[in-house]
Residue, then its C-alpha position, 0 to 999 in steps of 0.5 A: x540323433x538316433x539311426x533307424x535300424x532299418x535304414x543302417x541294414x540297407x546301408x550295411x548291405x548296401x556297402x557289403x554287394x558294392x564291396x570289390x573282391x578284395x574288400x569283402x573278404x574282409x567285412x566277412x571276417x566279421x560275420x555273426x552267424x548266431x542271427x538268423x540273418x548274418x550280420x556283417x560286424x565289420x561293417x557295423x563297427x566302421x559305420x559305427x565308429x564314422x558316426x561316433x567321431x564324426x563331430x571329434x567327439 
């Protein structure tokens, strides 16, 4: 099944503001700042790879 884009960046925001001051350093190891909005790369990978081994793919 297909992930709205949309949906995915709330969820990825949504994870970075609830982070604690421990995590998020972490998740901005991984910014991208080429966009004009920086994504947080970290977050997208763990988010990622959660869906694509879900099902022991």
């Amino acid at each position: 099944a297909s992930i709205n884009e949309t949906r995915a960046h709330r969820e990825i925001l949504r994870i970075y503001t609830q982070a604690s001051k421990l995590t998020r350093p972490i998740y901005e190891l991984g910014y991208d700042v080429a966009r004009p909005v920086p994504e947080k790369l970290v977050i997208c990978w763990m988010l990622w790879h959660v869906c694509r081994y879900r099902d022991q793919r």
